[in-house]
N, C-alpha and C positions, 0 to 999 in steps of 0.2 A: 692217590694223586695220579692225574691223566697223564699219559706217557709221551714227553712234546715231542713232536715231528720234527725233524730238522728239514728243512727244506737245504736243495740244492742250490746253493747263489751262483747266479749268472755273474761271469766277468764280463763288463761294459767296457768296450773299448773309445776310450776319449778320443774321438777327433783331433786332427792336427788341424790348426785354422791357420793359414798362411796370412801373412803381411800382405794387405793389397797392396797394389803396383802405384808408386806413384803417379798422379794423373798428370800430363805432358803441359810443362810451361807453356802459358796462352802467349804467343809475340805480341806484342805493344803493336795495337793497327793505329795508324795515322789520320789525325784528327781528319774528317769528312770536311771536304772546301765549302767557304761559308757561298765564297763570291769564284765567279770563274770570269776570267780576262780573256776576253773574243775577239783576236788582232785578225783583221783581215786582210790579206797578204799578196803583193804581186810585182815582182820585180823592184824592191827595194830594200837589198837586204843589210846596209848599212845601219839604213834607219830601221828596222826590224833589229838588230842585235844591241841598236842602243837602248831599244823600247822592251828589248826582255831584259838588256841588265839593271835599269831601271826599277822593270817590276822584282824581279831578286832579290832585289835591295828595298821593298816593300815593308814596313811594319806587320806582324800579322802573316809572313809569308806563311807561316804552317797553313792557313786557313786560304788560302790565296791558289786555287788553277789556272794555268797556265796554256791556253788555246787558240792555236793559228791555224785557221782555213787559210792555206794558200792556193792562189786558183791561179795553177799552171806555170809558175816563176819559171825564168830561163836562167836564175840569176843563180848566188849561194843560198837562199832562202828555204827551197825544201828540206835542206841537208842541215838545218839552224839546231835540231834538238841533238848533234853529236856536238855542240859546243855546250847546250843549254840542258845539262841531262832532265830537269825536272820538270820539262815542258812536252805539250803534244802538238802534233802538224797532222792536221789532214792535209792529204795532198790532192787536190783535185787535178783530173788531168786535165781541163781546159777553161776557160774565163768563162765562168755562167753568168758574172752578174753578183754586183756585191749582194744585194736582196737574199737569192736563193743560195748564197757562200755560207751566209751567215744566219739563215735557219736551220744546216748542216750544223754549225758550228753550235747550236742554240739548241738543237737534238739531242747531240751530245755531250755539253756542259752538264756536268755534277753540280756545282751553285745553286744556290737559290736564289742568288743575283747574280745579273749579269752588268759587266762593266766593257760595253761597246768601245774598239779601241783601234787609232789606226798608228802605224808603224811611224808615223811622224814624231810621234809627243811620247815622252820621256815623261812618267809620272815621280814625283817627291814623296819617300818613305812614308810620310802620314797623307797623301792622297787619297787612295784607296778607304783607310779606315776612317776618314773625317767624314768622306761621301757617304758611308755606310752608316757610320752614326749619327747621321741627321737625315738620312732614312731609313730606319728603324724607328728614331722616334718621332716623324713626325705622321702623323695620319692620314694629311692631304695628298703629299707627295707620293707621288708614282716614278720621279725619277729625279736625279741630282747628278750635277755636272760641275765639276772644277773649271777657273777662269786660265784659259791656255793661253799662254805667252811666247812671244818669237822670239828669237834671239836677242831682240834689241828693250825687250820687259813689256812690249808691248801688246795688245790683244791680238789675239787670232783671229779669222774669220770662223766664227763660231753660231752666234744666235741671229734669229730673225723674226719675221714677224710670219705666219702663216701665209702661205700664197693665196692670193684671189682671183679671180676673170680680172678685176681689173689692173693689178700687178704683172698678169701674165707670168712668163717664166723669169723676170726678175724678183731676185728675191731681195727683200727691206731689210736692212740689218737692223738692227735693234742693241742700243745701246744700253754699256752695263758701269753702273756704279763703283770702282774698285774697291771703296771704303764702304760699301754697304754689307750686311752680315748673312744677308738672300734678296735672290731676287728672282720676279718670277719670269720666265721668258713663253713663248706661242712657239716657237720650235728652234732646239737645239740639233746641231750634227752628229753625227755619230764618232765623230773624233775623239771624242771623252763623254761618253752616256753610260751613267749605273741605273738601272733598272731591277724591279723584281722580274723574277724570269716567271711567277705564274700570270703577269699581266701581257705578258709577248703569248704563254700559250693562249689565254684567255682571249685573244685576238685573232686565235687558230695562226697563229705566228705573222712572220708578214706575208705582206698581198706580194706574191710573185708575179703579179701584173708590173709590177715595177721591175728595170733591169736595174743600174747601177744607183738612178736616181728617183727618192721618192721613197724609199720605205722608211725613213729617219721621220721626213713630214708624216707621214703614213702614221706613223707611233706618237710624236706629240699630239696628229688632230686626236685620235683615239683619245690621251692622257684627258684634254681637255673637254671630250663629248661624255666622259663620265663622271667627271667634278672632280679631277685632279688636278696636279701643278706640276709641272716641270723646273726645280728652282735649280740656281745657279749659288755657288759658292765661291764669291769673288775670293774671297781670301784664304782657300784653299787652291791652286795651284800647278801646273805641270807644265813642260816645257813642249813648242813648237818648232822641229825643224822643216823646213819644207823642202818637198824631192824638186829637184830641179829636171823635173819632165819635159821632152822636146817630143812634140807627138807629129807624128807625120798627118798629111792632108787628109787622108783616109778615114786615120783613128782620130783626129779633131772630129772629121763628118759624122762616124759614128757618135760619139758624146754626144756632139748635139742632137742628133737627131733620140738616141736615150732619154734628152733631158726633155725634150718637148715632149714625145712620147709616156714619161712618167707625169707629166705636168697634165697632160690631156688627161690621162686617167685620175689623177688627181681631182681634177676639176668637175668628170665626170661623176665619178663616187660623190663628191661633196657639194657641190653645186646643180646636179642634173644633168642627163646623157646630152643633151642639146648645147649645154657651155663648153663640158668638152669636145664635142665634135666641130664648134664652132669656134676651139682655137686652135684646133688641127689646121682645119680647112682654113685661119689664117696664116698660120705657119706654113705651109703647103704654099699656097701662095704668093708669102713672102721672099720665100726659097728659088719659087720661078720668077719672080721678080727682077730679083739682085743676081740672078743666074747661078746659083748655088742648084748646079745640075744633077748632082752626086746624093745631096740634100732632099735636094726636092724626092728622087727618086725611094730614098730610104722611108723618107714621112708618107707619099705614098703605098709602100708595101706595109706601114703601120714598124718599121727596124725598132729592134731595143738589145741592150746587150744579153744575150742568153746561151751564148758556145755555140752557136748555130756559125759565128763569122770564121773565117780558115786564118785572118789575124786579129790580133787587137792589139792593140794601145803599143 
């Protein structure tokens, strides 16, 4: 019988395997804003603090940004987010121009909609989300507006009908059905505008040709040169205060010379450089006319509001 070998047995030392570490609680991030609120802001900060407790008190606020370009306020207004913690201010340091205010503002919105908004109008809890859900579902629309009301229930000056050469810089108001359930308007103001914000980029934002006036028209002719609608939601709702502005001689002169100046380019883009320069040069005219000296001189250097002036408004 063969003589067994005993081998020598190795002692294997078992490993300790340690407890891994528990992996660190993720904090709850904050649902991403569906829509961002783009108040453009300028010495009126009454109506500013009622138009952010308004949106506050928003349905949907989790989903809901909160964005005031103010250009240059002398007022309470730049200092509005230590009252409003969940809101942001750019603070511009001097009046560019509502146009280039609010493609600032329109840069920087997180939204995927934007709801155009001026410190006057105080929107109602389901606002916001009635606007958005009747543009989400509808396909044509590019943009939807609540019917704003003044103090006394009645309409604001809100829609019109798109300017022509032959309207000149009056614009045609266009009336709205209050008991109708849409309706479609040729240009709404930027006073209560939701829009999708890839159709403002889609348009390389607005034309900063325009100073104060003109990019609101600027965005409906667009809506309607690519087969869309601008509809109005009479029976959805917000309220109108209006700023009791006292403009001096100066800052009257500027405006208008802005608004003819956005109207000329206007006219130029959409009708051909020949209409607009031929209601310059009637403007211009008009101006040394009626001896609107200050006027005429503005329309001649081509004036529009751009921070170039040492005052405004």
């Amino acid at each position: 019988m063969p003589i067994a070998t005993k081998r020598k047995q190795e002692k294997i030392a078992t490993p300790i395997v340690e407890e891994p570490a528990p992996l660190p609680l993720l904090e709850e991030q904050a649902p991403k804003p569906k829509v961002t609120a783009l108040i453009f802001s300028y010495d009126n900060a009454p109506g500013l603090r009622r138009c952010l407790a308004a949106l506050e008190n928003s349905n949907d606020r989790q989903l809901l940004e909160i964005l005031v370009v103010d250009a240059g306020s002398h007022d309470e207004s730049p200092g509005m987010d230590s009252e409003f913690s969940n809101i942001t201010i750019l603070r511009l340091p001097r009046y560019f121009g509502r146009t280039k205010a609010l493609n600032i503002g329109t840069r920087t919105a997180a939204g995927e909609f934007l709801f155009f908004l001026t410190p006057e109008v105080e929107v109602m809890p389901t606002t916001i989300p009635s606007l958005l859900a009747r543009l989400e579902s509808d396909s044509e629309a590019a943009a939807t507006c609540p019917l704003v009301l003044d103090t006394d229930a009645k309409p604001a000056d809100q829609f019109y009908r798109l300017p022509t050469p032959e309207s000149g810089a009056t614009l045609v108001p266009q009336s709205i059905d209050k008991a109708a359930e849409t309706t479609e308007v040729e240009y709404a103001t930027f006073r209560a505008f939701l829009i999708r914000k890839y159709f403002v980029k889609g348009i390389n934002y607005l034309d900063e040709r325009y100073g104060d006036f003109g990019g609101d028209a600027e965005v409906c002719w667009q809506i309607r040169r690519t087969g869309k609608k601008t509809l109005v939601l009479p029976r959805v709702t917000a309220l109108h205060t209006p700023l009791r502005a006292e403009y001096s001689a100066s800052a009257q002169t500027l405006l208008d010379a802005d608004r003819i100046h956005g109207t000329a380019v206007y006219f130029g883009k959409h009708y051909g450089f020949l209409s607009g320069l031929t209601f310059r040069v009637k403007s211009i005219l008009n101006a040394l006319f009626t001896l609107r000296l200050s006027l005429f001189m503005s329309l001649v250097t081509g004036t529009k509001i751009d921070g170039s002036q040492s005052t405004i408004l």
